[in-house]
N, C-alpha and C positions, 0 to 999 in steps of 0.2 A: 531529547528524543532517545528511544531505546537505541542501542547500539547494534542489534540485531538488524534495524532495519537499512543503517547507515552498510554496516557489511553486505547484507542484499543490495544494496545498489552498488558497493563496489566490483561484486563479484559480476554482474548483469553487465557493469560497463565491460570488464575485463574480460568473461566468457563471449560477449555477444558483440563483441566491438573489440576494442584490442587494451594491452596494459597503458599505451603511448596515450590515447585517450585520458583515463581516469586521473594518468600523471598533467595533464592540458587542465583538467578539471578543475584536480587541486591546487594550479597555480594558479589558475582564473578566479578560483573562488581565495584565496591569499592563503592557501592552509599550507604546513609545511610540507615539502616536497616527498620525505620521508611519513607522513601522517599514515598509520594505518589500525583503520579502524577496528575495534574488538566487543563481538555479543554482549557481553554481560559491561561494558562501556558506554556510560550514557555520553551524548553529545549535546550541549546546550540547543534547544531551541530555534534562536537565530541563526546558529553556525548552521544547523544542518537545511536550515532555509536556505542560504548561501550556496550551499554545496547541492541541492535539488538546484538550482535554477542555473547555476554554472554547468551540472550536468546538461538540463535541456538547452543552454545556448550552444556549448561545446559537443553536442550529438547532431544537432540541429532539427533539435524536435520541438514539434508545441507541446503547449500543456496537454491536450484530449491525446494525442499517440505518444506518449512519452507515461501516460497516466496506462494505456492499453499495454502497453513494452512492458514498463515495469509491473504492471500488474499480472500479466503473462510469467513472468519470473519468479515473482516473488510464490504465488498459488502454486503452479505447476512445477516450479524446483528447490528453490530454497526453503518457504516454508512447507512444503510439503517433506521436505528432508529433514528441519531442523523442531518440528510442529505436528510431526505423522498424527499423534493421538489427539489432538484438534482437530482434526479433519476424518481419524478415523473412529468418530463419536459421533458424526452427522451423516446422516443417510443422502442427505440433497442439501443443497442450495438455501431450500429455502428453514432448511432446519440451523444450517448455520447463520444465516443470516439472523434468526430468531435471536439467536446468543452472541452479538456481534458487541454489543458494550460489556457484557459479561467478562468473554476472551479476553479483550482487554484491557480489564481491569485485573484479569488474572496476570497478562502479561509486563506489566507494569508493577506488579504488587511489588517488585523487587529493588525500584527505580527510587531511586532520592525526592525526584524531584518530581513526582507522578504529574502528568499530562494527558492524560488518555484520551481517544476522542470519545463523544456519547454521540452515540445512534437510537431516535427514536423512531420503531418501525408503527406503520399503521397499515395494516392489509385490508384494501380497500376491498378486495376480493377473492377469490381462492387463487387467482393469477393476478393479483397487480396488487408491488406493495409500496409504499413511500419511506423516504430514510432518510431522516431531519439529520444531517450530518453536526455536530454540536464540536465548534475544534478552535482553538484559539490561533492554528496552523491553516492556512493554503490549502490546505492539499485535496480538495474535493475533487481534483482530477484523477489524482490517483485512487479515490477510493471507489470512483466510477470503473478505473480499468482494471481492479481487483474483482469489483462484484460481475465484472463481464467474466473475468476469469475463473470464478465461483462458479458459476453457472458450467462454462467450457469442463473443469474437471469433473464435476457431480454428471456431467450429458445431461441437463437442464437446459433445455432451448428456450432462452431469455433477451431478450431485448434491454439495454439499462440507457436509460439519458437522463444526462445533468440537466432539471427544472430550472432552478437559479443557484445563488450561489451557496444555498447550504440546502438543495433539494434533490433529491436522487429519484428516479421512476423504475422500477425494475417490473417489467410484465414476462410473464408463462406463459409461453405460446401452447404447450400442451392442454 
């Protein structure tokens, strides 16, 4: 997994919760006490499975608000700090979403061991799209609380719910 995103979640546990926390994290998930993670540092996989779900046990969060948290974080501060011209290339929501396997394979392009997820959209309508989430990872909680939080920055009044477990609903209330 990119290294970037393992630092967004440690940064999110540390700003938005305390250092004491993320150090709980790391021992619950078995990682060294000293481990700290670095952007251009990829992290296997499993490990950072590990280290997601140590975080929502040691936060005490489920998967659906823990997927909205970190999604809130990552859009709104980190990758908007670390990603500016990714987001300052799309006008809305629904333009980014458009290029959502793209980015990531942009982002990735650098990674040894590329994972990327694929997102196949299908827009059923000019307001409701579908997003075959394609990922060998979990994580379709998280990328439900990312596209709510796509929505929040662009001021895109959006609805998203998880269908099943690799299907996403995003509806345009405008």
């Amino acid at each position: 997994m990119h290294g970037a995103f393992i630092v967004g979640l440690k940064e999110l546990v540390v700003n938005r919760f305390d250092v004491s926390f993320w150090e709980e994290i790391l021992e619950y998930a078995g990682f060294d006490p000293n481990y700290y993670p670095l952007s251009n540092q990829e992290l296997a996989d499993n490990k950072a499975e590990v280290l997601i779900k140590a975080s929502l046990k040691k936060l005490n969060l489920g998967d659906r608000k823990f997927g909205e948290v970190f999604g809130n974080y990552w859009i709104k501060t980190f990758a908007r700090e670390k990603y500016f011209a990714f987001f300052d290339a799309h006008k809305s929501s629904k333009e980014f979403i458009n290029n959502l396997t793209e980015l990531h394979k942009k982002l990735s392009a650098t990674l040894t061991d590329k994972n990327p997820p694929v997102f196949e959209i299908d827009w059923q309508n000019q307001n409701t799209v579908l997003i075959t989430y394609h990922s060998s990872r979990s994580l379709i909680h998280i990328a439900v609380g990312l596209l709510k939080a796509l929505g929040d920055f662009y001021n895109d009044d959006i609805s998203v719910y998880r269908v099943d477990k690799n299907l996403i609903k995003v509806f345009y209330k405008d």
